[in-house]
Residue frames relative to the residue before (quaternion, step in Angstrom):
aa qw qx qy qz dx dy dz
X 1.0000 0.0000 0.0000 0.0000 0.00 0.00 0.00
X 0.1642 -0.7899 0.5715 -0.1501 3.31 -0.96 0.81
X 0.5434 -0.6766 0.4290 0.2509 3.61 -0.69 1.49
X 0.3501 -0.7463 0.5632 0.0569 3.14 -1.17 1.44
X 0.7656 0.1015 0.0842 0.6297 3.48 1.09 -1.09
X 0.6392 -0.5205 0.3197 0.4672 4.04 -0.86 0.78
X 0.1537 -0.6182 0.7690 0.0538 3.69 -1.17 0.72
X 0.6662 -0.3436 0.5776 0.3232 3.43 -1.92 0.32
X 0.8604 0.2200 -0.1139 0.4454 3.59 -1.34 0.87
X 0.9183 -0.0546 -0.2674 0.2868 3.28 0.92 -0.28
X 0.8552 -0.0949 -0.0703 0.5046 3.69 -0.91 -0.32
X 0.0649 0.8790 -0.4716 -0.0284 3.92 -1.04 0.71
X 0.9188 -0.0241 -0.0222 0.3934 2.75 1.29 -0.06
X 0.0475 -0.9328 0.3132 0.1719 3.58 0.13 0.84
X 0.3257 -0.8422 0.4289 0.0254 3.76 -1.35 0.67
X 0.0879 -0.7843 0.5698 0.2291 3.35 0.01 1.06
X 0.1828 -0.5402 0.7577 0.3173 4.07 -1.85 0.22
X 0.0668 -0.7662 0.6356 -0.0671 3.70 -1.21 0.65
X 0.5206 -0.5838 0.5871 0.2085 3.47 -1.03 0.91
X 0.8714 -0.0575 -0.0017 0.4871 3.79 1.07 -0.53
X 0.2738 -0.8288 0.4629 0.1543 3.21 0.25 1.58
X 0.4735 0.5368 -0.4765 0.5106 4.40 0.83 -0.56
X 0.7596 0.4187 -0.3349 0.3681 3.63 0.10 -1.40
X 0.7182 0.4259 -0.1292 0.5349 3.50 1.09 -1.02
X 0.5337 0.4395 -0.4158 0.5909 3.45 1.15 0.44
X 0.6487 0.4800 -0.2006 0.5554 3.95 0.94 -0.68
X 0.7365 0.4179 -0.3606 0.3909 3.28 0.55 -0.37
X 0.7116 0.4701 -0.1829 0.4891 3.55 1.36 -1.44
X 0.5101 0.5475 -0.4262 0.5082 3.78 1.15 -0.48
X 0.8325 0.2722 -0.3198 0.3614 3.75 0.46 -0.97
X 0.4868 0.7191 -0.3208 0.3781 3.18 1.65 -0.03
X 0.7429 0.3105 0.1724 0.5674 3.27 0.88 -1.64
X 0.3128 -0.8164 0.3957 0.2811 3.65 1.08 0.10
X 0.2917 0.7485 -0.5849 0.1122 3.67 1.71 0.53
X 0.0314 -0.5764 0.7597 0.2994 3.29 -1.78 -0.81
X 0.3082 -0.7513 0.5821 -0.0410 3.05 -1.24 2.12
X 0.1650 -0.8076 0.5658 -0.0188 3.42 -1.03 0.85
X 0.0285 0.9060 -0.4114 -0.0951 3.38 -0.51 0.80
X 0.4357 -0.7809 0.3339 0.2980 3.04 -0.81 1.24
X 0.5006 -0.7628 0.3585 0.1977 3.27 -1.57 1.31
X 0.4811 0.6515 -0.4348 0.3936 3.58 1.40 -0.22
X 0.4835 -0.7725 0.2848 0.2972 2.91 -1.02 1.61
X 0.6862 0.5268 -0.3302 0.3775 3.51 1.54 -0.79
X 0.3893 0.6879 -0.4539 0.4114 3.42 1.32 0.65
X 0.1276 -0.9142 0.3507 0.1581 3.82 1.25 -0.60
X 0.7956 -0.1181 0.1221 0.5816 3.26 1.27 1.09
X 0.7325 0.5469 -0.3522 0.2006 3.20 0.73 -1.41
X 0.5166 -0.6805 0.5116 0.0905 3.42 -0.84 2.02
X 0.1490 0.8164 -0.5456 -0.1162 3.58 -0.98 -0.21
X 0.3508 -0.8273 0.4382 0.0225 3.83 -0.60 1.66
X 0.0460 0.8464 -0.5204 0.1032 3.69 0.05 1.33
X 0.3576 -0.6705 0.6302 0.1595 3.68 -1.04 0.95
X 0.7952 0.1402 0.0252 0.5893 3.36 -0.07 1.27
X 0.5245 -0.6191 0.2900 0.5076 3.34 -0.97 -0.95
X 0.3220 0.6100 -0.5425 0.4795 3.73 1.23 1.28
X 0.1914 -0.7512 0.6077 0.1725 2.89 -1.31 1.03
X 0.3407 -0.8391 0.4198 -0.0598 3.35 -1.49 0.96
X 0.6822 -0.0485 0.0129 0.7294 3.52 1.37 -0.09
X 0.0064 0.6460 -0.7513 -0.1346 3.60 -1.39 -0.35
X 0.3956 -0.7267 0.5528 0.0989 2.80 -2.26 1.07
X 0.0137 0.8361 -0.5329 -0.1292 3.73 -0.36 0.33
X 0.4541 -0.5590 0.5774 0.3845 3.52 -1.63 -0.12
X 0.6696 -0.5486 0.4471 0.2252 3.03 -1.29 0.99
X 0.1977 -0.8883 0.3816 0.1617 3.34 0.11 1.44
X 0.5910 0.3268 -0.2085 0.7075 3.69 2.17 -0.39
X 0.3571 -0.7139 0.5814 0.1575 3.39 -0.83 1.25
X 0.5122 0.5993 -0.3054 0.5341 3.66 1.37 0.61
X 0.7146 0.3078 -0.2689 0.5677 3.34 0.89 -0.54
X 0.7179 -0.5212 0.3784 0.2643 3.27 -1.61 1.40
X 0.4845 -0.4730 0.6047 0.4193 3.75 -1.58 0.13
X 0.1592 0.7801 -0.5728 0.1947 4.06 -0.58 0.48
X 0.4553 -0.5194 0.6546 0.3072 3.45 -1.51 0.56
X 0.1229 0.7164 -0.6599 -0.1901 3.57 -1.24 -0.33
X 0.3735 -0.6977 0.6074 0.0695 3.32 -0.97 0.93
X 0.3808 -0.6703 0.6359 0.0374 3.47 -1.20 1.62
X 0.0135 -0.8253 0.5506 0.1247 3.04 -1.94 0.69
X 0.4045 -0.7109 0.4033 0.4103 3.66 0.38 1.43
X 0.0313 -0.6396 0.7664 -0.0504 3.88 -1.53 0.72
X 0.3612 -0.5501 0.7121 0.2447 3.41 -1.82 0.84
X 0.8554 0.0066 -0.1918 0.4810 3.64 -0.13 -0.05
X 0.1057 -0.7754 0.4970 0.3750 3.97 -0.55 0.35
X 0.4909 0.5374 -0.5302 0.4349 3.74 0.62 -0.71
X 0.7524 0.3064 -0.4178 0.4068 3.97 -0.01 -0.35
X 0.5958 0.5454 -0.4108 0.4229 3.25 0.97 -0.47
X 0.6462 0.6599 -0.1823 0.3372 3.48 0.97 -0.63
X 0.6044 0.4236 -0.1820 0.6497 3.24 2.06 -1.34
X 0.6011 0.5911 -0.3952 0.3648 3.33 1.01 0.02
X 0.5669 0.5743 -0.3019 0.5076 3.57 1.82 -1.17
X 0.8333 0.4365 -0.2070 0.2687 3.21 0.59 -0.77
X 0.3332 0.6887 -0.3466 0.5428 3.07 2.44 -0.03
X 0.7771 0.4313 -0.1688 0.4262 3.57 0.57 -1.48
X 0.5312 -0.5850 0.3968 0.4670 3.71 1.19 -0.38
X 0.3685 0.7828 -0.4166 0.2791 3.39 0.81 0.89
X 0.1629 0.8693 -0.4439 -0.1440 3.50 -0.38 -0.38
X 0.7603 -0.3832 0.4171 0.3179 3.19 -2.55 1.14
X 0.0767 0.7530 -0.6399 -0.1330 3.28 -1.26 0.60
X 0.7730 0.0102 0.0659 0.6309 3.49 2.30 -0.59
X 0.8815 0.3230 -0.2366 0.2502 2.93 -0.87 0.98
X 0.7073 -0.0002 -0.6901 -0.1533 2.14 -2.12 -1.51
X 0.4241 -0.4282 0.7881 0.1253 2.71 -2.49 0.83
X 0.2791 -0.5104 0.7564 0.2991 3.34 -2.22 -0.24
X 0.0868 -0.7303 0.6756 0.0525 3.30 -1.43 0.87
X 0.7519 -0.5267 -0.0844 0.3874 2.86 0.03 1.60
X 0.6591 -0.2222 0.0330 0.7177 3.83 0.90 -0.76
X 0.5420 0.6581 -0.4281 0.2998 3.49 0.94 -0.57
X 0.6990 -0.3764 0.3383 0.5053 4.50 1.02 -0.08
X 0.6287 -0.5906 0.4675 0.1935 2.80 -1.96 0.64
X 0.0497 -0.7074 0.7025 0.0598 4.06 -0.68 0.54
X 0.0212 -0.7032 0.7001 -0.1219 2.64 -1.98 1.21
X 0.3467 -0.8198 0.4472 0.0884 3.51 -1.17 0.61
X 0.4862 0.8119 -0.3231 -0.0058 3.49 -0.51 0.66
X 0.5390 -0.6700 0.3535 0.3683 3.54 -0.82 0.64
X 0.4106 -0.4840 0.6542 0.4113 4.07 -1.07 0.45
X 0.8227 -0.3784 0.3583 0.2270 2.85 -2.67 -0.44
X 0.6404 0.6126 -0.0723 0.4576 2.74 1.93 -0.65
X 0.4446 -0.6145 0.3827 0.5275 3.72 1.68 -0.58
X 0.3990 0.7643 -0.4295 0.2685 3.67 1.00 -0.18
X 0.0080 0.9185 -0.3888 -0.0724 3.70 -0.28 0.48
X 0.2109 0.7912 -0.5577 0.1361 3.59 -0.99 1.25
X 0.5980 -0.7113 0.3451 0.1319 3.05 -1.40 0.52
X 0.3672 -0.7790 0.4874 0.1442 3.70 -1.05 0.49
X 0.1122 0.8567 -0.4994 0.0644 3.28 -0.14 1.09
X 0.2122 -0.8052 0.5530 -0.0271 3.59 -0.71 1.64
X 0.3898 -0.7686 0.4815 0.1599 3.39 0.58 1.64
X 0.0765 -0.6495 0.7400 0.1568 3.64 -1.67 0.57
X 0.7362 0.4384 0.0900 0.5076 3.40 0.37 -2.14
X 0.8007 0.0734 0.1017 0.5857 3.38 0.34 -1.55
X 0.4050 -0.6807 0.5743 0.2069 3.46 -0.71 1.78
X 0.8009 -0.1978 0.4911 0.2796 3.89 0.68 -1.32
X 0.6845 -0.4455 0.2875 0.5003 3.63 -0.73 -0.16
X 0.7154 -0.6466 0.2056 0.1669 3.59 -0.94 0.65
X 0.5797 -0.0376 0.1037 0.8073 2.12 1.77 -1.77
X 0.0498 -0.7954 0.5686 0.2038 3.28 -1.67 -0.48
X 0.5937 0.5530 -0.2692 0.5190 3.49 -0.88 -0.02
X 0.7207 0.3272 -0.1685 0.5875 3.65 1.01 -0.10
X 0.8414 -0.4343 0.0909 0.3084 3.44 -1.76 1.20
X 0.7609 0.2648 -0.0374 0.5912 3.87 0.02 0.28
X 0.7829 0.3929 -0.2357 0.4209 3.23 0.65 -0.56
X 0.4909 -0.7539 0.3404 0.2735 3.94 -0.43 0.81
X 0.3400 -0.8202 0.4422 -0.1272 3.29 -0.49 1.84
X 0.8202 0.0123 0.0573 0.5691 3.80 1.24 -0.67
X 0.1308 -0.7706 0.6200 0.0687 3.46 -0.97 0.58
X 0.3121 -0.7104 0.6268 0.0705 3.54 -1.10 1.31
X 0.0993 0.7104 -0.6673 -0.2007 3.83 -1.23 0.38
X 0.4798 -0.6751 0.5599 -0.0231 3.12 -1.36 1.10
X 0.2282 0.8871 -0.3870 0.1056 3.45 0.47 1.02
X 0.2245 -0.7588 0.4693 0.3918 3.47 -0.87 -0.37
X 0.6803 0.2686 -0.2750 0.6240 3.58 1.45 0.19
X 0.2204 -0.7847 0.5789 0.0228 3.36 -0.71 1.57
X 0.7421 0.5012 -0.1949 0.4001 3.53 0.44 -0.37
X 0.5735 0.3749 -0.3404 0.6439 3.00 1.85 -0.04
X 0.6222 0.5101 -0.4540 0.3829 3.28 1.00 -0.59
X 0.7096 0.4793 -0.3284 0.3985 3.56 0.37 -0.43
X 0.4364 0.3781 -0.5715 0.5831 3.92 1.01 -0.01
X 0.7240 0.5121 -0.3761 0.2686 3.33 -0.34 -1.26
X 0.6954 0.2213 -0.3182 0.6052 4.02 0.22 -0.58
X 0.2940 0.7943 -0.3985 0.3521 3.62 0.48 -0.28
X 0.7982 0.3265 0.1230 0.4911 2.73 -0.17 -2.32
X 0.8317 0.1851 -0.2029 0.4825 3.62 0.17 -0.92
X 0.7384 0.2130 -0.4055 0.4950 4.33 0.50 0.17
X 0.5478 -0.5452 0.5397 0.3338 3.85 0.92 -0.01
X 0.2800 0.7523 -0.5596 0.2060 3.69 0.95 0.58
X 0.1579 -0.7304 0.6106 0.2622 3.34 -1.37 -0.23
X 0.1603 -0.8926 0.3808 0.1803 3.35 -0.72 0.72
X 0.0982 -0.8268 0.5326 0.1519 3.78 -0.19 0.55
X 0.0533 -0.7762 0.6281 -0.0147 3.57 -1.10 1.50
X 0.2927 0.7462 -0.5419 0.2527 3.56 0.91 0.76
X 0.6269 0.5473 -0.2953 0.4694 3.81 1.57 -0.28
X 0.6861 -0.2563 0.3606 0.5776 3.35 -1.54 -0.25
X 0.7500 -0.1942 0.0652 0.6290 4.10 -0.08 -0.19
X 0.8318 -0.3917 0.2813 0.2750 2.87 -2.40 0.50
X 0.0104 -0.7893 0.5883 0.1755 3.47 -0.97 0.89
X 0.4097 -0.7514 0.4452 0.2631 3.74 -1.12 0.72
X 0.1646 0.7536 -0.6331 0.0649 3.84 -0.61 -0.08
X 0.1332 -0.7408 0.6548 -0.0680 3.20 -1.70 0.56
X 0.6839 -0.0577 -0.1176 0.7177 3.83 -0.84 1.55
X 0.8238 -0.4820 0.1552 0.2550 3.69 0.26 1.03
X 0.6539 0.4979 -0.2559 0.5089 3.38 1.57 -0.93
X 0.5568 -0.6647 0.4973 0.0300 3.81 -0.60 1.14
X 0.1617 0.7851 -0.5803 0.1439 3.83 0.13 0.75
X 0.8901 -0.1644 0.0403 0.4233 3.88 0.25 0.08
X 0.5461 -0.6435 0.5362 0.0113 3.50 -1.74 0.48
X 0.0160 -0.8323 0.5418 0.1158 3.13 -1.61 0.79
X 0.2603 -0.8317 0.4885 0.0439 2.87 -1.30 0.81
X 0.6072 -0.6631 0.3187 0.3000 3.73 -0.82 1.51
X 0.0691 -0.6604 0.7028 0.2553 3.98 -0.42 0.34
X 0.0607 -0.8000 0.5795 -0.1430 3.33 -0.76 1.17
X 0.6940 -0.3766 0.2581 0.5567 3.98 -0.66 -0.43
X 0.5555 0.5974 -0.3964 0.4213 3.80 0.77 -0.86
X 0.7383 0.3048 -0.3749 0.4706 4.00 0.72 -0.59
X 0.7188 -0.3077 0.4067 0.4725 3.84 -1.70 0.34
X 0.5482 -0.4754 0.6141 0.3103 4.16 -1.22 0.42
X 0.5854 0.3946 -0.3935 0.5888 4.32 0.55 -1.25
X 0.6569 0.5938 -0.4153 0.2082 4.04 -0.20 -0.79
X 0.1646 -0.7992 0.5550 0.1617 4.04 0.74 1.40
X 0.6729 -0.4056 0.4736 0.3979 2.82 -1.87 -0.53
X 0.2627 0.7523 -0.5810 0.1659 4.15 -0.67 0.09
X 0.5875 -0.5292 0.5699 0.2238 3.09 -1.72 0.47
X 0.0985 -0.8290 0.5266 0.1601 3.58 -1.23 0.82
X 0.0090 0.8449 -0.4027 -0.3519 3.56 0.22 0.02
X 0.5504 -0.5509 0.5968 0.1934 3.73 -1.52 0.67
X 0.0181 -0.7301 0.6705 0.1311 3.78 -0.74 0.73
X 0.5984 -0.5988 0.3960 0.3557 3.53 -1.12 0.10
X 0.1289 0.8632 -0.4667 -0.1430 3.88 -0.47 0.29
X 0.5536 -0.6322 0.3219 0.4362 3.87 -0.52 0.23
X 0.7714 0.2352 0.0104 0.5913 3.06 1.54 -0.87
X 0.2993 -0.8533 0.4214 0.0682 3.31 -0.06 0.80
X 0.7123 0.4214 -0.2195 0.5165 3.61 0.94 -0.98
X 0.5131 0.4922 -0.3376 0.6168 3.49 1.62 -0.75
X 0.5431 0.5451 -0.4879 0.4122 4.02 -0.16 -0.79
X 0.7992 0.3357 -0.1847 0.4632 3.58 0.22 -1.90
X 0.4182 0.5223 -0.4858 0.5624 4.01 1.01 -0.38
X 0.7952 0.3537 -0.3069 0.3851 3.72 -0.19 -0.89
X 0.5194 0.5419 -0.4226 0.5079 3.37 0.60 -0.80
X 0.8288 0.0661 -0.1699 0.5289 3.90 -0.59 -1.02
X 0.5761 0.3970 -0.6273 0.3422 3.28 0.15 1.67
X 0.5271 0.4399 -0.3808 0.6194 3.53 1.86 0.45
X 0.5775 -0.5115 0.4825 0.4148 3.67 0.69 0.60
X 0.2656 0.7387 -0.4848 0.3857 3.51 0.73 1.45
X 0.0067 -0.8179 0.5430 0.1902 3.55 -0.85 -0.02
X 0.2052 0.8943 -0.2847 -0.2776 2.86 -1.41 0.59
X 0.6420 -0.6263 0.3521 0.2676 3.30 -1.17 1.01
X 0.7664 -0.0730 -0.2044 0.6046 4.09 -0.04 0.54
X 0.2134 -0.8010 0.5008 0.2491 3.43 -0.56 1.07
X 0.7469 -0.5197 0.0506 0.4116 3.33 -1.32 0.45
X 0.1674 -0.8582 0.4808 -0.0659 3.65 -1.44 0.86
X 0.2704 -0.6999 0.5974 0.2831 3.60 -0.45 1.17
X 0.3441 -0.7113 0.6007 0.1220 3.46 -1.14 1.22
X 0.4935 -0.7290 0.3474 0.3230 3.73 -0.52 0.69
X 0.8088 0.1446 -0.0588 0.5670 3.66 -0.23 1.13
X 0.5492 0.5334 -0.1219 0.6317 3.37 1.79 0.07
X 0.4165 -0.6770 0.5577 0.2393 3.65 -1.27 0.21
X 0.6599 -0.5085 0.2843 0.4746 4.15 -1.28 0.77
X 0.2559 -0.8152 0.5164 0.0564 2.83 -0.75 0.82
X 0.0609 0.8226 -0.5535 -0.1155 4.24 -0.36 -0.11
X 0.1750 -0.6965 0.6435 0.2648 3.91 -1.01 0.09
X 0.2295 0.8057 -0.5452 -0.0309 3.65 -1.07 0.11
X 0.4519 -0.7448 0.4828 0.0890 3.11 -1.46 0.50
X 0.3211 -0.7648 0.5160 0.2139 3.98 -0.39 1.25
X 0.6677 -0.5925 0.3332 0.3034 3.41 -1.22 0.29
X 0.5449 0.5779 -0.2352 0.5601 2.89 1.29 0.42
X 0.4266 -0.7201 0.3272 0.4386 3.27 1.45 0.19
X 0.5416 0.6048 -0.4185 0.4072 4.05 0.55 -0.20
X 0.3252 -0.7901 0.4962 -0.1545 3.13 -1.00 1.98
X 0.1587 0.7872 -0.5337 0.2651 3.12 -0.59 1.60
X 0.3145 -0.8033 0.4411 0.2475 3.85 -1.35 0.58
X 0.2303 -0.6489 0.6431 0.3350 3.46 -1.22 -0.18
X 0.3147 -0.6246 0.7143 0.0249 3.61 -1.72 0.48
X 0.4089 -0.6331 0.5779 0.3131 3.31 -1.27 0.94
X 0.4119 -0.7996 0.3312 0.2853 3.47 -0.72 1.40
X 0.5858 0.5949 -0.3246 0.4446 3.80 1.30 -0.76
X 0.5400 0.7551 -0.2543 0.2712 3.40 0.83 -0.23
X 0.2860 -0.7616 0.5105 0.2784 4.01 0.03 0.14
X 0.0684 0.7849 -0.5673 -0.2395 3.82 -0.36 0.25
């Protein structure tokens, strides 16, 4: 089983920062059948939002630090962030931002694990999060990439109340029973530049098509498609914009 709609603790929502939000609006709309709106308020700064139907499902921004990388970033819904926050820093985590107020809609925060891995905290007011999940276009799994499992797993553990099952090919995460994502060992097999970080996995009807489309919008992709053992097809790729992300056969259970 597998979250249908944001729960407490875990994954709600995901964000791309981009060097060009048009290109990256054009690419994911024909990709993912979104239609992206951006909001016009100026203290909104761009910030784009991609809805399947009328659920929304990701959002695009401009890179608000011409220092920080093009990158998905994957949200996690919290009932309180400032505790959630004394908790990161209990476990060996650390503040990189915030919480902010966004306008009535919740609080956002930023922060890196023990490891350098970065995501976000998001303490819904207005807007709980993504509409739906688990369905075409819309993001369905999250992957961490680490280089210190075993700390990673005290560390979410301890501060979202995960559970972790490693009775599979690798470690699978879930919480109040339903199962939303996976880690995976950076080890020698990946590039030395390749940090820790979260990846997230949208859902797609068609996988091998998805990546076919992608590097016909000046996409790449990086692991072509693959039936994962005990698992559904699986693809990584990479927008033109350099910001790395997967697709999942959507009909699949993971």
């Amino acid at each position: 089983m597998k979250p249908t709609a944001p729960v407490s603790g875990g994954p709600c929502w995901a964000e791309l920062g981009t060097t060009d939000v048009d290109g990256a609006k054009t690419f994911y709309t024909r990709l993912f059948g979104w239609l992206a709106e951006t909001d016009t308020r100026e203290q909104a700064g761009g910030y784009t939002v991609a809805r399947l139907g009328d659920a929304p499902v990701a959002a695009l921004t401009p890179l608000f630090d011409p220092s920080h990388p093009v990158a998905w970033n994957v949200s996690f819904s919290v009932t309180d962030a400032e505790a959630c926050l004394r908790a990161v820093r209990h476990a060996g985590g650390t503040r990189l931002l915030g919480p902010m107020e966004v306008f009535d809609l919740g609080r956002f925060a930023v922060i890196a694990d023990p490891d350098g891995a970065v995501l976000q905290l998001w303490e819904p007011g207005t807007f709980p999060g993504a509409g739906v999940l688990d369905v075409p276009g819309a993001l369905g799994w999250v992957e961490l990439l680490t280089g210190a499992p075993e700390q990673a797993v005290a560390f979410y553990t301890t501060v979202f109340g995960w559970s972790v099952d490693t009775s599979g090919p690798r470690p699978r995460w879930s919480i109040g029973g339903a199962g939303f994502g996976g880690m995976t060992a950076v080890d020698e097999k990946f590039p030395p530049e390749v940090p820790s970080h979260w990846l997230p996995y949208f859902a797609a009807e068609d996988v091998d098509g998805t990546a076919e489309a992608a590097a016909r919008g000046r996409g790449t992709v990086l692991m072509e498609p693959t039936a994962v053992p005990g698992g559904p097809r699986v693809a990584v790729l990479r927008d033109p914009q350099g910001a790395v992300f997967g697709v999942y056969a959507a009909s699949h259970e993971r």
